[in-house]
PALUM-21342 format. One record per residue (C-alpha): residue in one letter; z, x, y. Coordinates in steps of 0.2 Angstrom, whole numbers, plus 5000, padded with zeros to 4 digits. Each point is the difference from the previous one (the first is absolute). Example, Ala and Ser with C-alpha at 12.3 -4.5 7.8 and 13.67 -1.06 7.14 Angstrom:
2
A503950624978/S499750065017/
//
This chain:
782
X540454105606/X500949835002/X501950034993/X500349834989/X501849934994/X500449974982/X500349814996/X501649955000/X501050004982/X500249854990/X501349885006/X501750004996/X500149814994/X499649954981/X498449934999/X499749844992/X499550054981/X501550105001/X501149855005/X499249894989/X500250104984/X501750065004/X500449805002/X499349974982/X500850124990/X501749955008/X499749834994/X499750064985/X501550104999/X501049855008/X499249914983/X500550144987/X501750005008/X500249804998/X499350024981/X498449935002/X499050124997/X500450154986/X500950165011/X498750124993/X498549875003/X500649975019/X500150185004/X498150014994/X499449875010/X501150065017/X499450184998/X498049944995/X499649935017/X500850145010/X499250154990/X498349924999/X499949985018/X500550175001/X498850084987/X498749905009/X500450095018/X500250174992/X498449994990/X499049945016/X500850155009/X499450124985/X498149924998/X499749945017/X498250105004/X499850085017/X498849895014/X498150034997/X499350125012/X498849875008/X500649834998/X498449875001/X500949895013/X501350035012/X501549905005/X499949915016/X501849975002/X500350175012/X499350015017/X498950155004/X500650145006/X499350105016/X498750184994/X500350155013/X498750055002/X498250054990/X499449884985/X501449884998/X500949904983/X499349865009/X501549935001/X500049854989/X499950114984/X501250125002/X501649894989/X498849994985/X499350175001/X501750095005/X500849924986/X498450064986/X500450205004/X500850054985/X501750114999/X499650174999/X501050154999/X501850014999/X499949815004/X498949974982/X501150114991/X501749905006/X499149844998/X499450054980/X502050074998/X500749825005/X498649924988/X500650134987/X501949935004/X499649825000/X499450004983/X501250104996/X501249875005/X499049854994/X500350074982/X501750025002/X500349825006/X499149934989/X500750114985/X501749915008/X499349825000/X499350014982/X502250094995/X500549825004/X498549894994/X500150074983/X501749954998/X500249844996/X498650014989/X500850144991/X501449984985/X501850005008/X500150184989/X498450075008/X500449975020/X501250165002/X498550114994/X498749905009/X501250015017/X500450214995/X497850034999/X499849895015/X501350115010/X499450164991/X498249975007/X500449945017/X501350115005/X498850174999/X498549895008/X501149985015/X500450175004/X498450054996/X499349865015/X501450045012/X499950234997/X498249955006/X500249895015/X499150065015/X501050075015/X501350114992/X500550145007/X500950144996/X501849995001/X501150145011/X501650084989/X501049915010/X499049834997/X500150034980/X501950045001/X500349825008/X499249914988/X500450104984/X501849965007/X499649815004/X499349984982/X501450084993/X501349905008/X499249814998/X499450064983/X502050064995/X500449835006/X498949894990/X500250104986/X502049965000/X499649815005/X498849984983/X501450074991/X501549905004/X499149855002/X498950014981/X501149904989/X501550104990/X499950064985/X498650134993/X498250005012/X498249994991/X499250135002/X498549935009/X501349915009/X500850175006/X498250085003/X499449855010/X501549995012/X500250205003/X498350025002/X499649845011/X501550055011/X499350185003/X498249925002/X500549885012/X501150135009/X498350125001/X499049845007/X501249925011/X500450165009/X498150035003/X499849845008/X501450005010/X499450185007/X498149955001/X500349805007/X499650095020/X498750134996/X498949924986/X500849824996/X498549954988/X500550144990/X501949945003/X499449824992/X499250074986/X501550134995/X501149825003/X498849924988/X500350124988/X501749995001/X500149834997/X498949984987/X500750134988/X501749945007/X499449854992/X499450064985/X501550134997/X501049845001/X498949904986/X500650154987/X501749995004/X500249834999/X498849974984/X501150164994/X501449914998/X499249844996/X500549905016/X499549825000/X498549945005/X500549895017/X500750215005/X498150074998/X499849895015/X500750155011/X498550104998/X498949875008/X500150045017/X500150185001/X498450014990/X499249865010/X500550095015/X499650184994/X498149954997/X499649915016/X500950155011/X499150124991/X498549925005/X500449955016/X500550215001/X498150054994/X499249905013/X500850075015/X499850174992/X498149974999/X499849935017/X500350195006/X501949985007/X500450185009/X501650094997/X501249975011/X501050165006/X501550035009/X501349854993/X501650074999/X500949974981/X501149845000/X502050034995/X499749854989/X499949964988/X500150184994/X502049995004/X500249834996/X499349944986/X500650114986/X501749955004/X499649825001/X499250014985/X501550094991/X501349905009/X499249834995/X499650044982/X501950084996/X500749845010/X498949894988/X500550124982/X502049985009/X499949814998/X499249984984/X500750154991/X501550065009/X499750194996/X499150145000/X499550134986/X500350185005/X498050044999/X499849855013/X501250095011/X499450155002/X498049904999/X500849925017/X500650145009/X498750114998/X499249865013/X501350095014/X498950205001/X498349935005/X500849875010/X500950185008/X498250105001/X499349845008/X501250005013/X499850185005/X498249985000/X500349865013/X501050105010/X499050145000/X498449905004/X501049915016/X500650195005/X498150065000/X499649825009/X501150045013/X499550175003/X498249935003/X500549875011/X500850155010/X498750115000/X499249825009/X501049995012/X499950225004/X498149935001/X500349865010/X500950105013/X498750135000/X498749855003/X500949965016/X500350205007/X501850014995/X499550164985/X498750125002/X499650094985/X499650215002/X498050015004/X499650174993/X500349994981/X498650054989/X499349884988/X500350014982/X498650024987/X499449864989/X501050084984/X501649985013/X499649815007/X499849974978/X501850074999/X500749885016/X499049854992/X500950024984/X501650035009/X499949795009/X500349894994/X499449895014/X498850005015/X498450045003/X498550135001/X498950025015/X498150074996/X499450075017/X498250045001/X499250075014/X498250035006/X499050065018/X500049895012/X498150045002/X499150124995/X500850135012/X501549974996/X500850164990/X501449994985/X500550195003/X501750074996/X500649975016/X499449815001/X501049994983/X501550085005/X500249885014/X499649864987/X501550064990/X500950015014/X499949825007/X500249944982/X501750094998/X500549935019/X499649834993/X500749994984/X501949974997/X501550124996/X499849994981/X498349994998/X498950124993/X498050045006/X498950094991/X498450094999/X498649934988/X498650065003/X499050095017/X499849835008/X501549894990/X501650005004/X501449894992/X501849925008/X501449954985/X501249875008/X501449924994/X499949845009/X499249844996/X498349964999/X500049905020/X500850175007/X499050094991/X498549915006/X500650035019/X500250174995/X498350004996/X499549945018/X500950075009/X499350174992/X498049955004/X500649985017/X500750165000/X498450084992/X498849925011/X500550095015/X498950175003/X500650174992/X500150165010/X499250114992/X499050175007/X498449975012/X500649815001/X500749854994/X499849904983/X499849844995/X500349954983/X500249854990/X501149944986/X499849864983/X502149984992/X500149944983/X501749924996/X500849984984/X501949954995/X500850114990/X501149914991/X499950004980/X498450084999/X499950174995/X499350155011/X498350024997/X499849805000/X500649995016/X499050155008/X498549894990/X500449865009/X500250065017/X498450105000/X499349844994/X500449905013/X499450155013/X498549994992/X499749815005/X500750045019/X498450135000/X499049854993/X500449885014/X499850115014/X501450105002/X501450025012/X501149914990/X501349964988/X499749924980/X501149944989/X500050024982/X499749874986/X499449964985/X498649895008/X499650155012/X499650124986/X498849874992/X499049995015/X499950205000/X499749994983/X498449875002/X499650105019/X499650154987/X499349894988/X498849965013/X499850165009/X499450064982/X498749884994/X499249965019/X498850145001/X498549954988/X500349825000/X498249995010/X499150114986/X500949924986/X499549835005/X501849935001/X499749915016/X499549805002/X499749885012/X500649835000/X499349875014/X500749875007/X498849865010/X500149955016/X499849805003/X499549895014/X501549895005/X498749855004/X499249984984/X500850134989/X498350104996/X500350194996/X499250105016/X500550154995/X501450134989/X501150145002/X500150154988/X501750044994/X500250184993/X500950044982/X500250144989/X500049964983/X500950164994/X500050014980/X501850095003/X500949915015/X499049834996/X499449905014/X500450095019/X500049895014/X499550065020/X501949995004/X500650134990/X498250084999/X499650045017/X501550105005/X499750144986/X498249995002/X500450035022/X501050154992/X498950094987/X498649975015/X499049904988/X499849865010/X498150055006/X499649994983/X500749854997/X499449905014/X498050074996/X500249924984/X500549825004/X498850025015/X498650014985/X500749924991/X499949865010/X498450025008/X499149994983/X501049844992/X499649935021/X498150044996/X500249914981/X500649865008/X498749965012/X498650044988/X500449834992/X499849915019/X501849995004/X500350055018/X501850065001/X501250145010/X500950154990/X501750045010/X500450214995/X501850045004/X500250195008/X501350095007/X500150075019/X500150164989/X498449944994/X499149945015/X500650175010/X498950104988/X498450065012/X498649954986/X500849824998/X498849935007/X498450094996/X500849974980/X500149835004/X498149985007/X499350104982/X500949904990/X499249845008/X498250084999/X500550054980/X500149814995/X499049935014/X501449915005/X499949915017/X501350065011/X500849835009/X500349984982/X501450134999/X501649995009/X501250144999/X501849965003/X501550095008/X501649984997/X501049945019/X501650084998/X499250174996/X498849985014/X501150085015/X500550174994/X498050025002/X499649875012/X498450115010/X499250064984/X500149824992/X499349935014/X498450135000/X499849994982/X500049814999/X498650015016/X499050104989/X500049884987/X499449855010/X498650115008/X499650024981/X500049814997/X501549984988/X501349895006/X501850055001/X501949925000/X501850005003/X500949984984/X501749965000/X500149945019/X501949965004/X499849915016/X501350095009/X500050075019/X499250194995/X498849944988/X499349855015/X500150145013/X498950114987/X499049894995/X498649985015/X499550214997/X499649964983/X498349974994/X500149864985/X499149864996/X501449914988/X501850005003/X501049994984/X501749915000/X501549964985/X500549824997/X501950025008/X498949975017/X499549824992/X501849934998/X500649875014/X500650095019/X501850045005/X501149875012/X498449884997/X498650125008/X498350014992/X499750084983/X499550205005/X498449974991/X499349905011/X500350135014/X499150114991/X498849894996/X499749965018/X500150175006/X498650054986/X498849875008/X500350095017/X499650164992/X498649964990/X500950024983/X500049944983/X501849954992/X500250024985/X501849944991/X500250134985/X501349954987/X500049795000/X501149934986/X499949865001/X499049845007/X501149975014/X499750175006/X498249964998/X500149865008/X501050065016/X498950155004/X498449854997/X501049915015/X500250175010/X498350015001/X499950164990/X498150034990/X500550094984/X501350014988/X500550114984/X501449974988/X500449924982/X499949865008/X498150015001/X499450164987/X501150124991/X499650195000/X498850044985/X498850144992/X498249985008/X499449894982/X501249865004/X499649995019/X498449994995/X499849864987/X501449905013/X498550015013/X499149924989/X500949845006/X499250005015/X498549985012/X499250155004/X500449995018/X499850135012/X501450045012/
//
């Protein structure tokens, strides 16, 4: 099962809308400011571009429907990519098809979440831009109650969007102290800067609502973001959006409160513009699928600093305009000095338990090198006790060791296990703890980092792999590890994780060690998706084939098509051969599967000639396939069925799957041609093994990609015409699979090679629209 990478996030730089509106509404405010244009009337206009732009990004977000689950025509933009073995994605289709599976699972359910928030979102920025376009279409008298409904709407809109963003997690005690303490201290501290810097005399009382309650709001949402901006920044630019909008909003009913000119409304233009293009710029990159991010130590600053900036700069400014302080403002501004206290404990404790880690490190270290040899003879704790160490880290990570026979002599006994236990205490460190799962699962808690603990993971699949004494001989065994940090997750999670990840070594052959991710645990999730809906598909008429034609380079007639397996699954959507095959390989259905498209094909090869048109059908089968002892017998009934003659099938092998079964290849494919079916090389790759192989085969067409058709290193020939040439000595057919583009076309023309296949010349497509394109042509026997 091919492991993919997820796209990279959006781009750090503002894109053009964003520049382009921000540089209109500062006009406008640059226009209000110089009196041209009425205060109230120029905060509209600034705001309107920014929060219609947005409300158009977050609605798309919200309403955007998934890809359809079989798009007519695919893109030609991506080159194909190369099938295993058995019936390939024909290359050419897999972009489009790939891209028309629809989320399922834990993916769909995240994926209708961040629709849920985007719209969520979109409301409240648009409940934002309407505060300010009402305004100056509203009575001086009526904009304080307008700006008070605006903020009274938005405000619970916003937390509503931002309780519900996808990726949080569950904070430690620890975690929750911090921040209650960070949001005390920078909330203290704009609390005593809104009140000595509101105007003397007796405060509104929406002016005195709107400035507490926008200090503590921005407090709650500026401490978030500052604490998400590593592990999830789109949900850090959408708590920053928030902050700034009802910053913004806070600010229009303090200053319509106390009936501030209108040239001073100007001041909420930009955090309101701002607010809603972050916001939106914060629901995009949450939608794209970011993964937390784990493991980032909390920054000092500004958890220190800024509450005593704040609190420092806003008494400096009330000392130069008033001169003194009233006794409530005193005491308002030192109760600023106890979180800033707690903070800095919390700091030094979390530096204290850094520095403990980073010695425990270096004990490790040592112990990698021979200098510390922990005692080999201490018994492994129970799952109950590696939950208590797990909730006692605070950093590190969990080994999941799995282990299985070697073969099927091989014997997990209690002595074979003992010995396992034993080499896992001898390789672990001083501190860490090993466990005992299950009969066959054992478990390693470390407190280093995740590269040691990765070459602790190594180094113990070495140590396994060598034979365990045991009574009446020796045993082999082998091992799967599963590896997952520990840090901020809470027990259970992290032995989730871990036993995830050992669960994809097991998938990809063993022997080895897997790291946990988010991605990881949606391919497990899909494996099983798979794994569950597979078996049937046959009965339940959920398989297709598409077929792509084969042309003549000369003259650009059709001569022939190859069928191209898909499962139209009704749950999982369309299922190409790349992620199909492998589970089929391991659920053993692949006999059933390669009977079908062998009929399949047989019968649309016999509709086809029926109407005088004389072409090949290439089948696609695996070595597993070919290896079966009735192959070719199924292959000869399957000819008589349909009265199909047989130079007019070709059955294809993949090369680079050939090797592992050379010999039985080799006699299969002889049987074939003694039937009269033609056979080929797919996927030839030119190099020194497959020339050395490729005189003991017995094929008729040698199948190669288009990277052999690009122009020769240091001014040598291009590679296809040597094989081209080396086809004619050997009596083959070449055919050049995957051509993009005329150029391509063109060069393997010049090479001398016959036939060719790729968007360039036909697009994959169900047996109706093959048909009516042959229509095109002469009936011309090939």
């Amino acid at each position: 099962m091919p492991v993919t990478h997820p796209a990279a996030g959006p781009r750090s730089r503002p894109p053009l809308p964003d520049l382009a509106v921000s540089l209109a509404g500062a006009l406008f405010v640059l226009a209000g400011a110089a009196g041209l244009v009425p205060g109230p009337a120029a905060v509209a206009l600034a705001v309107a571009g920014g929060c219609a732009l947005a409300c158009v990004r977050l609605a798309w977000l919200a309403g955007a429907p998934p890809a359809p689950a079989d798009p007519p025509t695919p893109p030609a933009t991506t080159p194909p990519a190369a099938t295993p073995a058995g019936p390939r994605s024909g290359g050419d289709q897999v972009p489009a098809e790939a891209a028309a599976v629809r989320p399922t699972g834990r993916r769909a359910r995240r994926v209708a979440l961040s629709r849920r928030v985007a719209g969520i979102l979109d409301v409240a920025v648009l409940a934002a831009g309407l505060t300010v376009a009402v305004l100056p279409l509203s009575e001086p008298a009526h904009r304080l109650p307008v700006a008070l409904a605006g903020l009274a709407v938005t405000a619970p809109l916003y937390a509503v969007a931002l309780l519900r963003l996808p990726g949080r997690s569950r904070l430690s005690a620890r975690e929750r102290l911090r921040r209650g303490v960070d949001v005390a201290g920078l909330g203290v501290s704009l609390v005593f800067a809104g009140w000595v810097l509101l105007p003397p005399g007796p405060v509104p009382p929406a002016a005195r609502a709107a400035s507490v309650g926008g200090a503590l709001a921005l407090a709650v949402l500026l401490v978030a973001a500052l604490a998400e901006r590593r592990r999830r920044p789109g949900a850090a630019r959408c708590h920053a959006g928030a902050a700034a909008t009802l910053g913004g909003l806070a600010l229009l009913v303090v200053l319509l409160a106390y009936a501030a000119p209108d040239r001073a409304v100007l001041a909420v233009a930009p955090p309101l513009l701002a607010g809603a293009l972050v916001t939106a710029a914060g629901a995009r990159r949450t939608a794209a699928g970011e993964r937390p991010r784990t493991g980032a130590a909390p920054a000092a600053w500004p958890g220190l600093t800024a509450p005593a900036g704040i609190a420092a700069l806003a008494a400096g400014q009330h000392l130069w305009t008033v001169g003194e302080f009233t006794a409530p403002a005193i005491a308002l501004g030192l109760s600023v000095i106890p979180p800033m206290v707690v903070r800095e404990v919390l700091a030094a404790a979390d530096q204290r338990r850094r520095a403990e880690r980073l010695a425990a490190s270096e004990a490790r270290l040592r112990h990698l090198v021979g200098d510390d040899r922990p005692p080999a003879d201490a018994a492994p704790v129970d799952r109950a006790g590696l939950v208590r160490a797990l909730d006692r880290r605070a950093g590190g990570a969990l080994l999941v060791v799995d282990l299985h026979g070697a073969d099927e002599t091989a014997v997990l006994d209690a002595p074979v296990l003992a010995e396992v236990a034993r080499r896992l205490r001898a390789g672990a460190g001083p501190h860490d703890v090993v466990a005992r799962l299950t009969d066959t699962e054992f478990a390693v808690l470390t407190d280093v980092g995740p590269v040691l603990a990765y070459a602790l993971g190594t180094r113990l699949l070495v140590a396994l792999a060598e034979p365990c004494p045991r009574p009446g001989g020796a045993s082999r065994i082998r091992a799967s590890v599963g590896l997952a940090e520990t840090t901020g997750g809470e027990p259970e999670d992290v032995l989730r994780q871990a036993d995830l990840a050992r669960r994809r070594a097991v998938q990809l052959g063993r022997d080895r060690v897997e790291w946990y991710d988010a991605y990881l645990e949606e391919q497990l999730v899909r494996r099983l998706d798979l794994e569950r809906e597979l078996p049937g598909a046959v009965a339940r008429g959920e398989l297709d084939l598409v077929y792509q034609p084969v042309l003549a380079l000369a003259d650009r007639l059709p001569v022939g098509t190859e069928a191209l397996l898909r499962w139209r699954s009704p749950a999982l959507g369309t299922v190409l051969p790349d992620e199909l095959l492998p589970v089929a390989a391991d659920l053993d259905l692949l006999g059933e599967l390669g009977r079908w498209v062998l009929d399949r094909a047989c019968r649309q090869l016999a509709d086809w000639s029926e109407g005088g048109r004389a072409l090949w059908m290439a089948v696609n089968v695996t070595p597993r396939e070919l290896a079966a002892p009735d192959f070719v017998a199924r292959t000869a009934t399957a000819l008589a069925a349909y009265d199909v003659p047989p130079e007019r099938l070709v059955v294809e092998v993949a090369e680079p799957a050939v090797a592992a079964e050379l010999s039985t290849v080799v006699a299969r494919l002889a049987g074939l041609r003694s039937l009269g079916v033609r056979t080929a090389l797919d996927d030839f790759r030119a190099e020194h093994a497959s020339l050395a192989q490729l005189r003991r085969l017995p094929i008729d067409l040698l199948k190669v990609g288009p990277h052999l058709v690009g122009p020769g290193t240091d001014g040598q020939r291009p590679l296809i015409d040597v094989v081209a040439n080396l086809g004619d000595r050997l009596g083959l057919e070449v055919v050049v699979e995957g051509l993009e583009s005329d150029a391509q076309v063109a060069g393997a023309r010049r090479a001398g090679c016959h036939y060719g296949q790729g968007f360039a010349l036909a697009r994959p497509a169900p047996a109706e629209r093959v048909e009516a394109w042959f229509e095109e042509f002469p009936s011309t026997p090939r």
